[in-house]
Every structure is written in structure tokens, then in C-alpha cells.
C-alpha positions as CSV (number, residue, x, y, z in Angstrom):
1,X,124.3,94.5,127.3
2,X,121.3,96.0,125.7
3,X,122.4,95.2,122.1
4,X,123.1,91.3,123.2
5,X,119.6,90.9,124.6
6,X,118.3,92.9,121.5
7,X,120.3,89.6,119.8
8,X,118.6,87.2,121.5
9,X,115.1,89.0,121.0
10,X,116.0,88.7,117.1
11,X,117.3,85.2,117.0
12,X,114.0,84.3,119.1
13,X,111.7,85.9,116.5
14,X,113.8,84.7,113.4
15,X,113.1,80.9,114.6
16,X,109.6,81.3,115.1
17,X,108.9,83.4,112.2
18,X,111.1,80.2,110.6
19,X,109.1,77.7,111.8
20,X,105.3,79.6,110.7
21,X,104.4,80.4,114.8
22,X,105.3,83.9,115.0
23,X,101.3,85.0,116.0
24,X,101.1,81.7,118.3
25,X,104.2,82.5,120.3
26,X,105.2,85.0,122.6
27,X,108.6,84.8,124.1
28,X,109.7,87.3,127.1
29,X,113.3,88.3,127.3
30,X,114.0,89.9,130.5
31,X,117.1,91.7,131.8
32,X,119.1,90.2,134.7
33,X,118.1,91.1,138.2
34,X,119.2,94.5,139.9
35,X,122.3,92.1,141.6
36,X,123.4,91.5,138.0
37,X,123.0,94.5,136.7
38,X,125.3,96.5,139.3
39,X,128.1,94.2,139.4
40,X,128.3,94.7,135.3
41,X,127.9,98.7,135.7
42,X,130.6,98.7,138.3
43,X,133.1,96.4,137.0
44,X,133.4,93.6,134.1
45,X,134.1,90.8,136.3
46,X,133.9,87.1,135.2
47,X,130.8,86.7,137.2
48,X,128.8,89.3,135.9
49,X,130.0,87.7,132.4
50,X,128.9,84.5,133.5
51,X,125.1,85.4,134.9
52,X,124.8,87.1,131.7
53,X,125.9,84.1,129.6
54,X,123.2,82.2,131.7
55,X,120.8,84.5,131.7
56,X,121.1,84.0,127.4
57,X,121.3,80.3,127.5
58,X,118.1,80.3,130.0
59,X,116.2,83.1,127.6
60,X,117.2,80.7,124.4
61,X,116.0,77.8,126.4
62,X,112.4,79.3,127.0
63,X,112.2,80.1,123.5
64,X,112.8,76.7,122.5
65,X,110.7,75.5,125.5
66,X,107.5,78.1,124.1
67,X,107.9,76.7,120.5
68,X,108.1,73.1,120.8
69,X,105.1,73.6,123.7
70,X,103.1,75.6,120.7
71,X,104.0,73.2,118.1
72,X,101.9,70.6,120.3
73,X,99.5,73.3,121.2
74,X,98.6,73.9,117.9
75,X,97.5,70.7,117.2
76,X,95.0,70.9,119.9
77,X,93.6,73.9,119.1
78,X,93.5,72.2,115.2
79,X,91.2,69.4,117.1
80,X,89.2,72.0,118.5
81,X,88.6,73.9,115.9
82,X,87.1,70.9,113.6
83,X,84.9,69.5,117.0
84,X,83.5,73.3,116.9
85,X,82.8,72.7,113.3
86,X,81.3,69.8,113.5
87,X,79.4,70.6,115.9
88,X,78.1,74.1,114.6
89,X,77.2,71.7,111.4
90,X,75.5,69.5,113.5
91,X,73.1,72.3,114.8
92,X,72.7,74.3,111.4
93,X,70.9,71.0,109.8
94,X,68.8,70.5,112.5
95,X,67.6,74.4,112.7
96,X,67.1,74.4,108.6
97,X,64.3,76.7,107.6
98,X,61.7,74.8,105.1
99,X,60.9,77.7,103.0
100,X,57.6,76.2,101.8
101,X,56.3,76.2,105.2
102,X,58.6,78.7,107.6
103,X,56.5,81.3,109.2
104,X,57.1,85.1,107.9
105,X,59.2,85.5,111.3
106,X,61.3,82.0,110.4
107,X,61.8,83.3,107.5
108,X,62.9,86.9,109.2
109,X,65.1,85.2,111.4
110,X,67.8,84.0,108.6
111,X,70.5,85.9,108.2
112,X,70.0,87.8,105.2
113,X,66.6,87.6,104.3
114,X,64.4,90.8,105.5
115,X,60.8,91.8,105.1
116,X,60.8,91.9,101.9
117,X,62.6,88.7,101.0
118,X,60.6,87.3,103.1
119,X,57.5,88.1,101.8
120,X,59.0,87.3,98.5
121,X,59.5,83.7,99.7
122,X,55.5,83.4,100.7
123,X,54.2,84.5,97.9
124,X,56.3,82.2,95.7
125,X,54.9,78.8,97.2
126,X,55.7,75.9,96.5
127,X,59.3,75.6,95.5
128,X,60.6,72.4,94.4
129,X,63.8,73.2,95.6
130,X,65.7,76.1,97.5
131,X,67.3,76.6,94.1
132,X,64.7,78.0,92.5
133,X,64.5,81.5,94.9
134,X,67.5,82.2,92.7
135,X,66.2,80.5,89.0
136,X,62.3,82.7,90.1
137,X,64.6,85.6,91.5
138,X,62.9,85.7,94.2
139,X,66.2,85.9,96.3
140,X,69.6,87.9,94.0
141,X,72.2,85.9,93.8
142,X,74.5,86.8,96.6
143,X,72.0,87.1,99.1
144,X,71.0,82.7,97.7
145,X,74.6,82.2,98.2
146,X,74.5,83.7,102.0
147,X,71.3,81.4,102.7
148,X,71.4,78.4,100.9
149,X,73.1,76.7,103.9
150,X,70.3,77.4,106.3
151,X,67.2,76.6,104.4
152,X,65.3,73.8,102.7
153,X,62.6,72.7,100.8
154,X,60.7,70.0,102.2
155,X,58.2,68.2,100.0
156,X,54.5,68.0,101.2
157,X,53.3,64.7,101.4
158,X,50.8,63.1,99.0
């Protein structure tokens, strides 16, 4: 009995592995109830073979049941995932750090950029654009790479 919901366990696994959900599903084959399991250790009757047969066409069901539900699923967690984009987007351009007139803390508190780099970045004003922390090497590469996303460099006025 063992080996046919070890079956069931594989077929389950095989369609969602199939299908590309394997890490978005999780599908819980159980044994049949205490009831069940007595009538089939005592005798092979036709109803023990029967709640088992059930038991199999109910375990397939939920597997279906968990796919199609993650299929749908999916797409809403798709949705989220771009409104969470957007939205961290949204909030990175308004907290850009103007590198020709960020404080030494401002400047601190990008990811990336230290004491040093920071003072590196005063000392170099004015830039005409963030670009040229990497073109001055004021900033290595990597670490202009890291930053560029967070920072700007606003023009004064004339």
C-alpha cells in the first residue's frame, strides 16, 4: 500500500516538475484513516480496495486542484512583484543623492560609498555628470556600477 502512495507521490511531482512549479507547489499525500488501514491489514476485501482507490483519485484530484490554483497564483504574485518594483523605483528617484551638493553623511549613507569615497566625492566638486567619479577615478569601477542608480548630478543654477 506504501509503494502505491509512493506512486502517486511520484506522478504528483513528475507533473509539477512538467509543468515548471515544482518550488511553488506543495502537494500532501496522506495515508487512509486508521478505519482503512485495519480492514486492509486484516483482510483484502473489496472495500478496503475501494477506499484506497478513492483515497488515490482524491490525492490526484488535490494535486491537480494545487497546480491549476498555483498556475493562477503565480500570476498574482507576477503582478506583485512589478507593483513592488515600481514602486521601489518610484522611491529611489525621489531619494537620489546630488553628489555636488550631498552632505559628507548623504554621501555615507549610499550603499557603497564609505569615508573615504566620500571624501573623495567632496573634494572633487563640481562634476558635470555622475559619470565622471569613474572617468576622475574618484569611485573604481565596480563600486560606480553599485551607485550609479542612487545618485545624481544636479547642475547649479546660473
Amino acid at each position: 500500500m506504501k509503494s502505491f502512495f509512493a506512486k502517486i507521490a511520484m506522478a504528483a511531482a513528475t507533473l509539477m516538475l512538467s509543468t515548471g512549479l515544482a518550488s511553488a507547489v506543495e502537494v500532501k499525500v496522506t495515508a487512509p484513516d486508521a478505519a482503512g488501514v485495519a480492514k486492509s491489514a486484516g483482510d483484502k476485501t473489496k472495500a478496503s480496495a475501494t477506499a484506497v482507490k478513492e483515497s488515490a483519485k482524491g490525492s490526484a484530484a488535490a494535486a491537480k486542484g494545487a497546480v491549476a490554483g498555483t498556475k493562477s497564483g503565480a500570476k498574482a504574485a507576477a503582478t506583485d512583484a512589478k507593483a513592488t518594483a515600481a514602486g521601489a523605483k518610484a522611491t529611489a528617484k525621489a531619494k537620489l543623492v546630488d553628489i555636488n551638493t550631498a552632505t559628507e553623511a548623504e554621501l555615507k549613507a549610499v550603499p557603497g560609498i564609505g569615508d573615504a569615497y566620500a571624501a573623495k566625492v567632496m573634494a572633487g566638486r563640481p562634476f558635470a555628470n555622475k559619470a565622471q567619479l569613474k572617468s576622475r577615478k574618484i569611485l573604481p569601477v565596480p563600486v560606480y556600477e553599485q551607485v550609479k542608480d542612487l545618485i545624481i548630478a544636479k547642475q547649479a543654477k546660473k
